[in-house]
mmCIF entry with sequence, helices, sheets and N, C-alpha, C, O atoms, coordinates in Angstrom:
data_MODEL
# 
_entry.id   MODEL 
# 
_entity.id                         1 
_entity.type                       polymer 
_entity.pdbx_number_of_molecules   1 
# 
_entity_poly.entity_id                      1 
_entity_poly.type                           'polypeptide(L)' 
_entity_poly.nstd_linkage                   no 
_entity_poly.nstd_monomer                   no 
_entity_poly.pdbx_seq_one_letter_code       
;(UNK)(UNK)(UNK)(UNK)(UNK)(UNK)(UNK)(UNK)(UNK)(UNK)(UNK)(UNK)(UNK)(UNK)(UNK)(UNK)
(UNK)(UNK)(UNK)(UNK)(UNK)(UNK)(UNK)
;
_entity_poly.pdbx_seq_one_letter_code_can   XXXXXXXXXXXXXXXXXXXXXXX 
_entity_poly.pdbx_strand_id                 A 
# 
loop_
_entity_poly_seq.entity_id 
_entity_poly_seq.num 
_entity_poly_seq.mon_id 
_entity_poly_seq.hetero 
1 1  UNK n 
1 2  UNK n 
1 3  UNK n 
1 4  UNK n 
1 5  UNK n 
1 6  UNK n 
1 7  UNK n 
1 8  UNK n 
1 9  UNK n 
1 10 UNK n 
1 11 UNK n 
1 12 UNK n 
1 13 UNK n 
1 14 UNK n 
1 15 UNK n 
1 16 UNK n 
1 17 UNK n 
1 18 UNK n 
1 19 UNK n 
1 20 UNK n 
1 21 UNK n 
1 22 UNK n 
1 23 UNK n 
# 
_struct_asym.id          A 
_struct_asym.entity_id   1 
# 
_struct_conf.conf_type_id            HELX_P 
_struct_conf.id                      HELX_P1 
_struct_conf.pdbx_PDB_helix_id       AA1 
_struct_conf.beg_label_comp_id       UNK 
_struct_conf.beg_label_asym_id       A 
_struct_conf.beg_label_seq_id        3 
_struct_conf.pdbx_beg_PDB_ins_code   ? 
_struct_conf.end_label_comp_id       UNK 
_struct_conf.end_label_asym_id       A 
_struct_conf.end_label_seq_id        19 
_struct_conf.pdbx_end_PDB_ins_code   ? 
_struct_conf.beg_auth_comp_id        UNK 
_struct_conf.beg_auth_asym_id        A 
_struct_conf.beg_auth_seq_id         3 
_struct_conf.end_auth_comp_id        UNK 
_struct_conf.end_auth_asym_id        A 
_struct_conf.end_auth_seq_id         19 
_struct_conf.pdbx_PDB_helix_class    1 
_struct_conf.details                 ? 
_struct_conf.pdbx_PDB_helix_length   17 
# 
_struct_conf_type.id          HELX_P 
_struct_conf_type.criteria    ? 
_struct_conf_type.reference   ? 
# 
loop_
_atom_site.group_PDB 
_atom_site.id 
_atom_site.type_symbol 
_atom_site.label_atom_id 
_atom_site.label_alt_id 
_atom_site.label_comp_id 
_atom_site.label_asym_id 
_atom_site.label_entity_id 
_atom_site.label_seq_id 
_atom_site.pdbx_PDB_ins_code 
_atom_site.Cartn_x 
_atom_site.Cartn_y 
_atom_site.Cartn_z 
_atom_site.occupancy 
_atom_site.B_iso_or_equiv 
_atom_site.pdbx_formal_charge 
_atom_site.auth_seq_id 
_atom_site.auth_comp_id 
_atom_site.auth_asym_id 
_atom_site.auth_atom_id 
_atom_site.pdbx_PDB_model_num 
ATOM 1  N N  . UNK A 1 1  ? 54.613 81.365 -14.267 1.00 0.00 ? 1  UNK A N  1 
ATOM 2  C CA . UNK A 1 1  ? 53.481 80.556 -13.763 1.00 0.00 ? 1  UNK A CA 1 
ATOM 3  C C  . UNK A 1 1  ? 52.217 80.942 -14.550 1.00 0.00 ? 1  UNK A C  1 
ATOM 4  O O  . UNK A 1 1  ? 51.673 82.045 -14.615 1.00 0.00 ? 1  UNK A O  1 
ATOM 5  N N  . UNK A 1 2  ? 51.966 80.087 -14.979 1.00 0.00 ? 2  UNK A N  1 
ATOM 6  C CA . UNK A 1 2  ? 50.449 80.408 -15.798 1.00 0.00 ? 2  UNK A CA 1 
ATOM 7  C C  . UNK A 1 2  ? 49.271 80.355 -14.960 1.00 0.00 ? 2  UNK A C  1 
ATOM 8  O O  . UNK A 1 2  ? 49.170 79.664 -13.946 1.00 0.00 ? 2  UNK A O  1 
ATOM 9  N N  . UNK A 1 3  ? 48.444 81.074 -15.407 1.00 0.00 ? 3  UNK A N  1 
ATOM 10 C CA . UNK A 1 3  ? 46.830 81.340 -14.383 1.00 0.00 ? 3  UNK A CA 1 
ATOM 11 C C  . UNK A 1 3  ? 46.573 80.160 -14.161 1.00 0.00 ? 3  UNK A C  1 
ATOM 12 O O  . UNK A 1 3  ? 46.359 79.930 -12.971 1.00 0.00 ? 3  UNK A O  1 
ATOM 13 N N  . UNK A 1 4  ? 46.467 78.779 -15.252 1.00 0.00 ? 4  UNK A N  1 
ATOM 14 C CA . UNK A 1 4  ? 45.755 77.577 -14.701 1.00 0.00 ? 4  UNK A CA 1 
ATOM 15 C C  . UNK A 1 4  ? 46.443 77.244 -13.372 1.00 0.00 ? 4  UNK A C  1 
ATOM 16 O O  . UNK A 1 4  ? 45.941 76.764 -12.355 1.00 0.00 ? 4  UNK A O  1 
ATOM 17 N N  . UNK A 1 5  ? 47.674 77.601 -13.609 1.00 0.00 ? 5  UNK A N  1 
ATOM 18 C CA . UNK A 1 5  ? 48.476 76.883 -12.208 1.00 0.00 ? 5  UNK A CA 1 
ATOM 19 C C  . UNK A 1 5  ? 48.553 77.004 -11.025 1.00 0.00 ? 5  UNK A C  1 
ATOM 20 O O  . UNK A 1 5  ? 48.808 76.217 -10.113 1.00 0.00 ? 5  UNK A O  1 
ATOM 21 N N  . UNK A 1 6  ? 48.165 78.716 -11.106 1.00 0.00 ? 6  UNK A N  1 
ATOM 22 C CA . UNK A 1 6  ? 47.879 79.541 -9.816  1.00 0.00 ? 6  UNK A CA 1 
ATOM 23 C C  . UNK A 1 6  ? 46.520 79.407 -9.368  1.00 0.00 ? 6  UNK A C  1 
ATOM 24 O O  . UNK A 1 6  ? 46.169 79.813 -8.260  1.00 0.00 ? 6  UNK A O  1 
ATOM 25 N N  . UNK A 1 7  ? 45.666 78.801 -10.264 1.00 0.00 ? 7  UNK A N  1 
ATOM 26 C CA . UNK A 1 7  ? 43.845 79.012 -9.932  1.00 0.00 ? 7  UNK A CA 1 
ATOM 27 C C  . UNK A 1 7  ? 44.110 77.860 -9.130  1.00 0.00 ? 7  UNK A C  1 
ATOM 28 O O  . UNK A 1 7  ? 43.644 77.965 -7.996  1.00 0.00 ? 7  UNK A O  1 
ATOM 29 N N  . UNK A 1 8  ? 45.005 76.280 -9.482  1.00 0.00 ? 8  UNK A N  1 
ATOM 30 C CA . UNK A 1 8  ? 44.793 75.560 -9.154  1.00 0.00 ? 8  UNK A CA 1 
ATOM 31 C C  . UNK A 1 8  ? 45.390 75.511 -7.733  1.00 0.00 ? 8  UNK A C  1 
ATOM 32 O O  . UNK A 1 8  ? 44.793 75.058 -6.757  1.00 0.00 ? 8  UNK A O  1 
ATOM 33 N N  . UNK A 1 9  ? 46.807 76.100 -7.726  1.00 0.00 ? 9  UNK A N  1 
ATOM 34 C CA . UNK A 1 9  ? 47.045 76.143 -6.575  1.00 0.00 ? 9  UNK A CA 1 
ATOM 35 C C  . UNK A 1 9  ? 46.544 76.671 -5.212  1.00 0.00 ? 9  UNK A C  1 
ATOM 36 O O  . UNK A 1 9  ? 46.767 76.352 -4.044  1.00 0.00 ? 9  UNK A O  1 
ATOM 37 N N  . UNK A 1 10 ? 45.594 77.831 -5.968  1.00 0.00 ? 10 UNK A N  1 
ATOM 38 C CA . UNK A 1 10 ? 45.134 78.617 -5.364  1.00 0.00 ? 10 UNK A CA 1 
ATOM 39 C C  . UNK A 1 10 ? 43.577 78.228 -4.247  1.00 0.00 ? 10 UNK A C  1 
ATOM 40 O O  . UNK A 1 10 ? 43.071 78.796 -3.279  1.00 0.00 ? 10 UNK A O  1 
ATOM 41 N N  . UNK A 1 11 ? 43.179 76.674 -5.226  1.00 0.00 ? 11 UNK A N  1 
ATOM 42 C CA . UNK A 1 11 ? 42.402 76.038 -4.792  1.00 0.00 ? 11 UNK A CA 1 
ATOM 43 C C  . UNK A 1 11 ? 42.403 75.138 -3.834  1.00 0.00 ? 11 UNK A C  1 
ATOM 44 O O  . UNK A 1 11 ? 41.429 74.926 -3.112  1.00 0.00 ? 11 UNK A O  1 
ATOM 45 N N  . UNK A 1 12 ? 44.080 74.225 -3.718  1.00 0.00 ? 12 UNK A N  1 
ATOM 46 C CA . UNK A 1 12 ? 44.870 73.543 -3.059  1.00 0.00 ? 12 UNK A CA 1 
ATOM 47 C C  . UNK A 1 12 ? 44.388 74.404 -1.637  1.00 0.00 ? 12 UNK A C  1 
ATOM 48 O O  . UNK A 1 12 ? 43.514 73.980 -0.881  1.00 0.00 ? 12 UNK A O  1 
ATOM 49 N N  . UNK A 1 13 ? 45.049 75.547 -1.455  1.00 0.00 ? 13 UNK A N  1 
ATOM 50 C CA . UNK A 1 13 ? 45.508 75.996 -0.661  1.00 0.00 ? 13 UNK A CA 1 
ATOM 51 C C  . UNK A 1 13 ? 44.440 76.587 0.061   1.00 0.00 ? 13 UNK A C  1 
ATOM 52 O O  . UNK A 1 13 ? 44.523 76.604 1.289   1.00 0.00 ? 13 UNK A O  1 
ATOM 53 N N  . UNK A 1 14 ? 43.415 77.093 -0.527  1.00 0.00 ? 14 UNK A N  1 
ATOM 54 C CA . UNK A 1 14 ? 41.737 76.871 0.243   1.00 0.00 ? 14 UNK A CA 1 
ATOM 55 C C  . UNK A 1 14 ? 41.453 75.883 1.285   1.00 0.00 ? 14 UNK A C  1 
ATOM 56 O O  . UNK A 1 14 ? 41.093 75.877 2.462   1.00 0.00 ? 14 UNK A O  1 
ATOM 57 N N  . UNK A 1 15 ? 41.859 74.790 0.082   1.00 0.00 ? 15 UNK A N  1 
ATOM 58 C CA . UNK A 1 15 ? 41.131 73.722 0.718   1.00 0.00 ? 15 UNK A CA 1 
ATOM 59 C C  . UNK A 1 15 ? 41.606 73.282 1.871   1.00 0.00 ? 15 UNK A C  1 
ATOM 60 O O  . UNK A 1 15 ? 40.804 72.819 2.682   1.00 0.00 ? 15 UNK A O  1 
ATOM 61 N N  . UNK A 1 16 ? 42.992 73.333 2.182   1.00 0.00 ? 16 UNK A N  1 
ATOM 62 C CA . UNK A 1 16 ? 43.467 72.995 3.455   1.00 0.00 ? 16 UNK A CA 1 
ATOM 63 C C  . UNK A 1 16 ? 43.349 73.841 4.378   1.00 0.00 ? 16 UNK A C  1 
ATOM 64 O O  . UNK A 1 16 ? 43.577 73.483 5.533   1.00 0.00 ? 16 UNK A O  1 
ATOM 65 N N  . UNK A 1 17 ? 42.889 75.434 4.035   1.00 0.00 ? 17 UNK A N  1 
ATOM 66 C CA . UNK A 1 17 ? 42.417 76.292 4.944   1.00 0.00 ? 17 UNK A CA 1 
ATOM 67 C C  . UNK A 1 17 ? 41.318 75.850 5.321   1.00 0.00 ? 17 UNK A C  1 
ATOM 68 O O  . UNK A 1 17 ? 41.075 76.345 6.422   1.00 0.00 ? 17 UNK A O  1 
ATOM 69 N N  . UNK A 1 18 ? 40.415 75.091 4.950   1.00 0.00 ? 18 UNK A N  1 
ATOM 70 C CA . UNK A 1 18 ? 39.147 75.079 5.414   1.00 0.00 ? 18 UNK A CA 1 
ATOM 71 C C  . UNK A 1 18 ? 38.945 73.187 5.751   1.00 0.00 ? 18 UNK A C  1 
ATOM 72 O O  . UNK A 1 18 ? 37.973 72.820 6.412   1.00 0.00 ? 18 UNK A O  1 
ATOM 73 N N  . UNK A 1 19 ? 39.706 72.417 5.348   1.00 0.00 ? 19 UNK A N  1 
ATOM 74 C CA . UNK A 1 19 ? 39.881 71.126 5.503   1.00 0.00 ? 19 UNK A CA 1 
ATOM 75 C C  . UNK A 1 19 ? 41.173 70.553 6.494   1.00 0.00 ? 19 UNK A C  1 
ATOM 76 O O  . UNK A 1 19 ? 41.273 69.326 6.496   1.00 0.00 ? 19 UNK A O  1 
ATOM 77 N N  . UNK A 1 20 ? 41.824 71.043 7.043   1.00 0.00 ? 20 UNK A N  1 
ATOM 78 C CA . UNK A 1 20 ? 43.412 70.852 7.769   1.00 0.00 ? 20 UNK A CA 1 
ATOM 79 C C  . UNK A 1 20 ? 43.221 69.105 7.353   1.00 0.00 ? 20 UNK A C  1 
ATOM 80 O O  . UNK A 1 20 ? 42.204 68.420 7.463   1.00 0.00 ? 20 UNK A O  1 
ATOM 81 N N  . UNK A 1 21 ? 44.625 68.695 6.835   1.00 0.00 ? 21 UNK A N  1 
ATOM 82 C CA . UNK A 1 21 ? 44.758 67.557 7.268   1.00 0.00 ? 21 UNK A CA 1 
ATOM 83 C C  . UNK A 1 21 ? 45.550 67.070 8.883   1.00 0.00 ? 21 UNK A C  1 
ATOM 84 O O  . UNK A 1 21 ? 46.672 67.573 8.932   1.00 0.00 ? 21 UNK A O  1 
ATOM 85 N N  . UNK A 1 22 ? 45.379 66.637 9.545   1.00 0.00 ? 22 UNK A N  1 
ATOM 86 C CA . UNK A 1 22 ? 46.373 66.357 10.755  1.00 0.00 ? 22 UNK A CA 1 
ATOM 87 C C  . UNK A 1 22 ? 46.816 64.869 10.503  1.00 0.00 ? 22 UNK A C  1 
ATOM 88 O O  . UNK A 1 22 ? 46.193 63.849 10.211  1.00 0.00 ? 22 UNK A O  1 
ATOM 89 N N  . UNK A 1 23 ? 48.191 65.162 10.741  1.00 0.00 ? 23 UNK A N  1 
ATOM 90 C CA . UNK A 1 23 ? 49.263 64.158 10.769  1.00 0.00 ? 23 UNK A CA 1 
ATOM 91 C C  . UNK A 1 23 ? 49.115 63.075 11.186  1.00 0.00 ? 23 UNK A C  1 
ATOM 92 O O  . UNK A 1 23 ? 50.054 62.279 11.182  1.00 0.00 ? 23 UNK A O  1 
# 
C-alpha cells in the first residue's frame, strides 16, 4: 500500500467519523 493510498484512506475514514452517513 503506498502512502498516497493510506493518506487517502485515512481521510475517508475521518470523514465518516465525524460525518456518519445513515442509511
Amino acid at each position: 500500500m503506498s502512502y498516497i493510498s493510506f493518506h487517502y484512506w485515512a481521510l475517508q475514514v475521518k470523514k465518516l467519523s465525524f460525518f456518519p452517513h445513515n442509511p
